[in-house]
C-alpha positions as CSV (number, residue, x, y, z in Angstrom):
1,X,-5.6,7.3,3.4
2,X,-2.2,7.2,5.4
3,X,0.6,7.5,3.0
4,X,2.2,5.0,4.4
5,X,-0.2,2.0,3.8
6,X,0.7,1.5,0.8
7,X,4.1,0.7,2.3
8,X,2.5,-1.2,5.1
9,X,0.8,-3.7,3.2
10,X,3.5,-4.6,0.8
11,X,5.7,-5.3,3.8
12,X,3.0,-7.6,5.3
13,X,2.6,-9.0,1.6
14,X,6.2,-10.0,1.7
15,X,5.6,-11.6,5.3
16,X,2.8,-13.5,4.6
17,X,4.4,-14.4,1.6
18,X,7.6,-15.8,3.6
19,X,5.5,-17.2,6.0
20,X,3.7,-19.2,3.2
21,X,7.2,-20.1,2.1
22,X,8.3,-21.3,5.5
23,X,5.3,-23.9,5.9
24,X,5.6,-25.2,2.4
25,X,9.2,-25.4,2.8
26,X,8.7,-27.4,6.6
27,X,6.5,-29.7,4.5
28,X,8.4,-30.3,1.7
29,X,11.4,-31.2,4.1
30,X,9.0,-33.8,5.9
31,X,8.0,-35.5,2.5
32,X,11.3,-36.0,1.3
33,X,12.1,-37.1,5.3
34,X,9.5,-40.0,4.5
35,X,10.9,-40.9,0.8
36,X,14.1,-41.1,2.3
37,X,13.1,-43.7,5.4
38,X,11.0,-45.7,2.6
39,X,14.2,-45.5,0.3
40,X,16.7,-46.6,2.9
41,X,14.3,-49.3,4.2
42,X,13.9,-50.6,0.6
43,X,18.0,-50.6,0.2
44,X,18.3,-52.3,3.4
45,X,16.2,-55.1,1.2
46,X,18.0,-55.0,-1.6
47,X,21.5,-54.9,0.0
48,X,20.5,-58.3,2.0
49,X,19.1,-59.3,-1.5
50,X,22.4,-58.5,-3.5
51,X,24.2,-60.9,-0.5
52,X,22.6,-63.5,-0.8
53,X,22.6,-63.5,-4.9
54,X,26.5,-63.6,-4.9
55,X,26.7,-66.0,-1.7
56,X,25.2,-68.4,-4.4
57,X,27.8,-67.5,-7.1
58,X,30.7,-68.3,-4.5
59,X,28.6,-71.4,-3.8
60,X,28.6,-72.6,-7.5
61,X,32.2,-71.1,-8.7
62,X,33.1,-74.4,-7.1
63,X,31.2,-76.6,-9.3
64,X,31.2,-75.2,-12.4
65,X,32.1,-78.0,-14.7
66,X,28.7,-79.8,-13.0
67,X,26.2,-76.6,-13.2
68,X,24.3,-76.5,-16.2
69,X,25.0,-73.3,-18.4
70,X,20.6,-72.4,-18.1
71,X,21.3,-72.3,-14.2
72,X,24.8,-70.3,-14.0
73,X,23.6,-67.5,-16.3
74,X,20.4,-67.3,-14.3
75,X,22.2,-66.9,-11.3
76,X,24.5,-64.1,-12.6
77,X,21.9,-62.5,-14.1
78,X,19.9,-62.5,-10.7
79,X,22.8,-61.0,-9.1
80,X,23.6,-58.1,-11.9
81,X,19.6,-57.4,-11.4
82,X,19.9,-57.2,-7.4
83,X,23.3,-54.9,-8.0
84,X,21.7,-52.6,-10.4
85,X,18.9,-52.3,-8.7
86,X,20.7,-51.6,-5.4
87,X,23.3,-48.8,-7.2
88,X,20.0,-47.1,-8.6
89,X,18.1,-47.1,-5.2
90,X,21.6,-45.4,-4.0
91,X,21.1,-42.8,-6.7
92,X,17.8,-41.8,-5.4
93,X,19.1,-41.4,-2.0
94,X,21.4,-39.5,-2.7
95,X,19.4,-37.4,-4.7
96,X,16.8,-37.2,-2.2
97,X,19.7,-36.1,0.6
98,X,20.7,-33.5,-1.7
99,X,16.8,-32.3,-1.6
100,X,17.0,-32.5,1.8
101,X,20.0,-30.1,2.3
102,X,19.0,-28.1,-0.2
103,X,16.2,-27.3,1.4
104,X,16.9,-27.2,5.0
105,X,19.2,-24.1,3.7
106,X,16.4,-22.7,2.4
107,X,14.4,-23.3,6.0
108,X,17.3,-21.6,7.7
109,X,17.2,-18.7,5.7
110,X,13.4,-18.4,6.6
111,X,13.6,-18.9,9.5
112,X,16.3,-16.4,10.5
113,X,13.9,-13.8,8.3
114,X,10.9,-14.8,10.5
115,X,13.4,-14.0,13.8
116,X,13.8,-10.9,12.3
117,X,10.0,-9.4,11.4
118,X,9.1,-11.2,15.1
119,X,11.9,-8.7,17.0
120,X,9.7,-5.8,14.9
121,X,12.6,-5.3,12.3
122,X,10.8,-2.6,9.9
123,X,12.2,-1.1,6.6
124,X,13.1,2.8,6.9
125,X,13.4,2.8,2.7
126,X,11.2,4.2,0.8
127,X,8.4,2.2,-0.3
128,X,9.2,1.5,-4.0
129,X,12.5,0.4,-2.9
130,X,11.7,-2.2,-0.4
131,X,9.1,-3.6,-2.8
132,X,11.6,-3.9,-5.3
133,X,14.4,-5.2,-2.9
134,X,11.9,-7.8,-1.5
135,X,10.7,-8.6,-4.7
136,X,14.5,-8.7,-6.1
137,X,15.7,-11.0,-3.0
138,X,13.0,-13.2,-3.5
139,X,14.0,-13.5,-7.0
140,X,17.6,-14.5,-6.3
141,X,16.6,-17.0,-3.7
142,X,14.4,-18.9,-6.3
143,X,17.0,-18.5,-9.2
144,X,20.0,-19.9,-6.8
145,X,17.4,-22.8,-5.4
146,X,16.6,-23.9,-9.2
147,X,20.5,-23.8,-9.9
148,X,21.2,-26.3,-7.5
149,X,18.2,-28.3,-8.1
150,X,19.3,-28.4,-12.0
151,X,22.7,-28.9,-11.1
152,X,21.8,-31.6,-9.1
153,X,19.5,-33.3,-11.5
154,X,22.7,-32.9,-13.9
155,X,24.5,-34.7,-12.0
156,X,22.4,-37.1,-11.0
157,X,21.2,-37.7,-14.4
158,X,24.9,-37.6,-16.0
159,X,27.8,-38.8,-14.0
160,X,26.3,-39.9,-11.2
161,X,24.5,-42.7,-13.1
162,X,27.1,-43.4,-15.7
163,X,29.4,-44.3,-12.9
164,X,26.7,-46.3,-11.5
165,X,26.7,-48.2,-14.6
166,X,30.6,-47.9,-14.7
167,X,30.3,-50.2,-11.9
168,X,27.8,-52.8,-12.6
169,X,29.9,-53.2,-15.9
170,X,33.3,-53.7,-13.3
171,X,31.7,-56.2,-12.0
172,X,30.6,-58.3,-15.0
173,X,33.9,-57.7,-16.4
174,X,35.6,-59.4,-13.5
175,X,33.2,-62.5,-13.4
176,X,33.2,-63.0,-16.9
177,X,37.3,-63.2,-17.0
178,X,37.1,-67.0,-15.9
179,X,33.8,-67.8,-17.9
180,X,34.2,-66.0,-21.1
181,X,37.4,-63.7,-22.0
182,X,36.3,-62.3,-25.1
183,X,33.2,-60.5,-23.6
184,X,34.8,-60.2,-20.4
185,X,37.5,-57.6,-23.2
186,X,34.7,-56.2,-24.4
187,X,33.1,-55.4,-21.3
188,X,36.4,-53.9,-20.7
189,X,36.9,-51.7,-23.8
190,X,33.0,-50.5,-23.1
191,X,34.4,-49.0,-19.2
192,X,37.5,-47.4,-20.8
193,X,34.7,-45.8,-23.2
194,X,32.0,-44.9,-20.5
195,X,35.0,-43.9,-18.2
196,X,36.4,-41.5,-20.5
197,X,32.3,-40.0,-21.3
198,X,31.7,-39.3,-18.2
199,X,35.0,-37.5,-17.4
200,X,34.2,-35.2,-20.2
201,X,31.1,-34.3,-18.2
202,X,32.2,-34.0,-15.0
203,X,35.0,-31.7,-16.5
204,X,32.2,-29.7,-18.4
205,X,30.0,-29.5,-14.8
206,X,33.2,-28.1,-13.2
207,X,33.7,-25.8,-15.8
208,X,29.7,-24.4,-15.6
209,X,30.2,-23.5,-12.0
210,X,33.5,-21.7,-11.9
211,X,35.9,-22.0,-14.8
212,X,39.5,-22.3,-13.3
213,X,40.3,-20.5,-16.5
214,X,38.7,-17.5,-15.5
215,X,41.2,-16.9,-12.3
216,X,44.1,-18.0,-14.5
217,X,44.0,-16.9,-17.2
218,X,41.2,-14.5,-17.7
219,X,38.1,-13.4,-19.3
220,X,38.9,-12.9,-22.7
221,X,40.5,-16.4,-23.1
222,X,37.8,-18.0,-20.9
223,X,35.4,-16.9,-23.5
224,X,37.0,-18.3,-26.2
225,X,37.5,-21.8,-24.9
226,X,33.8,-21.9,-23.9
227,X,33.1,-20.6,-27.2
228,X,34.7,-23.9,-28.7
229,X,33.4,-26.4,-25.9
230,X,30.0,-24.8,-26.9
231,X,30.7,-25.7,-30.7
232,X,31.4,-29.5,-29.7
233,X,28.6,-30.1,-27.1
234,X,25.7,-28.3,-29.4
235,X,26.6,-28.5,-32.8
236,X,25.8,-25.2,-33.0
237,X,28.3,-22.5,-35.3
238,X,29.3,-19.8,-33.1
239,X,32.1,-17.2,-33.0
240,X,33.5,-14.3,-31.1
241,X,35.0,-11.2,-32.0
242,X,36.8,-9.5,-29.3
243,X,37.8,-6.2,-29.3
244,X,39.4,-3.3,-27.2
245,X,42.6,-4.0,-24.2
246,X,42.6,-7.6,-22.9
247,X,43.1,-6.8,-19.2
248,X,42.0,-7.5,-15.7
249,X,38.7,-6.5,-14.6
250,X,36.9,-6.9,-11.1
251,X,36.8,-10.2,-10.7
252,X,32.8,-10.0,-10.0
253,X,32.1,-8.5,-13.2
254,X,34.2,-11.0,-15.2
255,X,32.3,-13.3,-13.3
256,X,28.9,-11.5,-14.6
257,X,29.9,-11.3,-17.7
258,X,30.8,-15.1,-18.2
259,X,27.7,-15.6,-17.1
260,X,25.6,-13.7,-18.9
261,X,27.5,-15.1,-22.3
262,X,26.9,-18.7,-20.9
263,X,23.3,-17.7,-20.3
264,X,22.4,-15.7,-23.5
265,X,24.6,-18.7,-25.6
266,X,22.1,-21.5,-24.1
267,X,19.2,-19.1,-24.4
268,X,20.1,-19.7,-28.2
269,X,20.0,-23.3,-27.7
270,X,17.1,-23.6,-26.0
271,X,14.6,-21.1,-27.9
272,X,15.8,-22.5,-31.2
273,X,15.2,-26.2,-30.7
274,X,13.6,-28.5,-33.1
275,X,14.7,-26.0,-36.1
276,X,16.0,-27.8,-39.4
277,X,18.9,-25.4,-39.7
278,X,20.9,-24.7,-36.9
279,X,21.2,-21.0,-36.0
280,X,24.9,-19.3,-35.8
281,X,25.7,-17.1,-32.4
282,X,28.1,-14.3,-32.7
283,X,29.2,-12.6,-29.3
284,X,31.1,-9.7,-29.7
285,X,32.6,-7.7,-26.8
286,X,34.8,-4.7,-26.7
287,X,36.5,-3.8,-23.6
288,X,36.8,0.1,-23.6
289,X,38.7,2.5,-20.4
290,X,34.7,2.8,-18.8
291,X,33.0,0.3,-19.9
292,X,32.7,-3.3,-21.5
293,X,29.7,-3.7,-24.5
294,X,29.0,-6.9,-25.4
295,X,26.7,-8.3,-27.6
296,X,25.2,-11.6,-28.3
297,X,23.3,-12.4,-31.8
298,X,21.8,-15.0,-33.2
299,X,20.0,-15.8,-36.8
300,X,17.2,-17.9,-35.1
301,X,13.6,-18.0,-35.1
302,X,14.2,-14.8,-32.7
303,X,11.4,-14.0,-30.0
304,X,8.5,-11.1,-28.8
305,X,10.3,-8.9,-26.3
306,X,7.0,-8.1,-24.8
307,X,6.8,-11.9,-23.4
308,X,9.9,-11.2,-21.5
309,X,7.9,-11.1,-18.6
310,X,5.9,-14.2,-19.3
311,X,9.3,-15.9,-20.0
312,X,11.3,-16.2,-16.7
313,X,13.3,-19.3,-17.5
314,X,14.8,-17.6,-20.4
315,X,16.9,-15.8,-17.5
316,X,16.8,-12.2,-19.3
317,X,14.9,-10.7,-16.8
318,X,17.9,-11.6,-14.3
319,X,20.8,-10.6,-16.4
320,X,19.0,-7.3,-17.1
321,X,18.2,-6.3,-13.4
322,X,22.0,-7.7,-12.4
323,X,23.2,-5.4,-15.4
324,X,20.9,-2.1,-13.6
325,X,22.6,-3.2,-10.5
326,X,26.0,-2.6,-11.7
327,X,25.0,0.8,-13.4
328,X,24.4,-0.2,-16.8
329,X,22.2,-1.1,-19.5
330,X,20.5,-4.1,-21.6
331,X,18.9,-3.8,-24.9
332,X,16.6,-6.4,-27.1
333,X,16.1,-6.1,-30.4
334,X,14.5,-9.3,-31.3
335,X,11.1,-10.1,-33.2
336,X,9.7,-13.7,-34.7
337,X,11.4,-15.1,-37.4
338,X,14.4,-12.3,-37.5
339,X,16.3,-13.6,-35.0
340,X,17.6,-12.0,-31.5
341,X,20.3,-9.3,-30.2
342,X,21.2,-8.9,-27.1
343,X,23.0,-5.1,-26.1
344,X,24.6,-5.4,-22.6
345,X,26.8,-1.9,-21.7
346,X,28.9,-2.3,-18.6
347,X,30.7,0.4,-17.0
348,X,33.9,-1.0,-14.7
349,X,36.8,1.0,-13.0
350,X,39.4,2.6,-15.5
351,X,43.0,1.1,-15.8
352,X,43.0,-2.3,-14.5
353,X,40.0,-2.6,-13.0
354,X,41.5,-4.7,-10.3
């Protein structure tokens, strides 16, 4: 046997396997193509619907003193019902644009792939490599496609409908200031309330995709104020003991790091649900000349490393192969019921790392 066929047939594997990806990607795009003509159709409905609903509340703001009470709260309640139902219809649009972009990205990047095995673009590494570099890139594709698709759900799910709701309540507040003043106030005191809910979101959504902290002020201090915002929004007791010279490093691996302690934290979170008693997190990192160690415990119902594999979503498998990348090293020391410990060791530039 050629001792290259090993080689050849991986690189077709990964072609076939981007081809594969190409068509299901072109037919993903077309469904979400036909929600989104069905949803706008339907909003077209609802929009005329809506019209007309508050075209007969101008109509009967003129006669209120004639218009039994049965028939003026039926007709506010018909138009609340078209408006909600219009402002959630505009939610899944929107989500279903965001799809749509999302994964005509996706098509471009497959496509220009496809361009380049069709001009006879062959890999000169050696096979092992390419494997692992297809393999790898494949990887990060599908990790930074489910980031946007959670973040999108996020904020779909969070602020996106709370301010959907922020403005059906607007509007009952502003009809009910002629009919009824005391609940049109209390409609009023509930906005100030959902207003000031969902800018704690948004901020915390901001603050998952790039911390402003982290260019002003740095990691160290970063860490810590995550560290507390992570102790309101969970419940969850955690500290962090930080060691070594607070200075400037790279800005990609303060950016790594960050991430990884945002990851492993929620990996905490998310592996110890439904437990009676809370588990407490400790990071502890140590910034040395050479090299940053960092670790991240916890006193939870821990996990087998041996699934690590099995276990994608837990995201170890990516923070160790990004940690190989940079030249260093991860360790687990974990089993069930004794809780988990995560080893990263980091090597960065010496001095100021800048």
């Amino acid at each position: 046997m050629d001792a290259k066929e090993p080689f050849i047939e991986s690189w077709n594997d990964f072609k076939l396997l981007a081809q594969s990806e190409y068509e299901h990607t072109r037919q993903s795009i077309h469904e979400i193509a036909m929600m989104l003509e069905q949803s706008k159709s339907e909003y077209a409905k609802l929009t005329q619907r809506s019209s007309d609903a508050n075209t007969q509340i101008q109509q009967i703001q003129g006669h209120l003193d004639t218009i039994p009470r049965e028939d003026l709260r039926d007709a506010y309640d018909n138009a609340l019902d078209a408006q909600q139902r219009l402002l959630v219809m505009r939610n899944q649009i929107e989500k279903l644009q965001n799809d749509q972009a999302s994964h005509t990205r996706y098509l471009k990047l497959l496509e220009k792939t496809q361009l380049l095995m069709e001009e006879g673009y062959q890999p000169d590494e050696k096979p092992g490599v390419v494997v692992e570099r297809s393999a790898y890139l494949e990887q990060m594709i599908g990790a930074q496609e489910e980031e946007r698709q959670r973040l999108s759900r996020q904020m779909h799910d969070g602020p996106a409908q709370a301010l959907s709701n922020f403005i059906v309540q607007a509007e009952i507040a502003a009809r009910l200031l002629e009919i009824d003043p005391v609940r049109a106030k209390q409609e009023i005191t509930n906005l100030k309330d959902v207003a000031l809910s969902t800018f704690q979101r948004v901020r915390l959504f901001i603050y998952e995709l790039r911390p402003m902290m982290l260019d002003d002020l740095g990691l160290v201090a970063t860490l810590k104020r995550y560290t507390e915002t992570f102790k309101d929004e969970t419940g969850l007791e955690a500290s962090i003991d930080l060691k070594g010279t607070d200075r400037k490093l790279a800005s990609y691996i303060e950016v790594f790091i960050f991430r990884a302690v945002q990851e492993l934290m929620g990996n905490v979170v998310r592996n110890n649900a439904g437990l009676a008693v809370k588990p407490n997190i400790i990071v502890q990192m140590a910034i040395e000349d050479t090299f940053v160690r960092l670790t991240v415990s916890d006193n939870g119902k821990g996990f087998d490393p041996a699934e690590l594999e099995k276990r994608p979503g837990m995201g170890l498998k990516q923070i160790k192969d990004r940690v190989e990348m940079l030249g260093g090293t991860m360790q687990i020391d974990s089993s069930i019921g004794q809780g988990a410990r995560i080893f990263l060791h980091i090597p960065v530039e010496p001095g100021s790392g800048v």
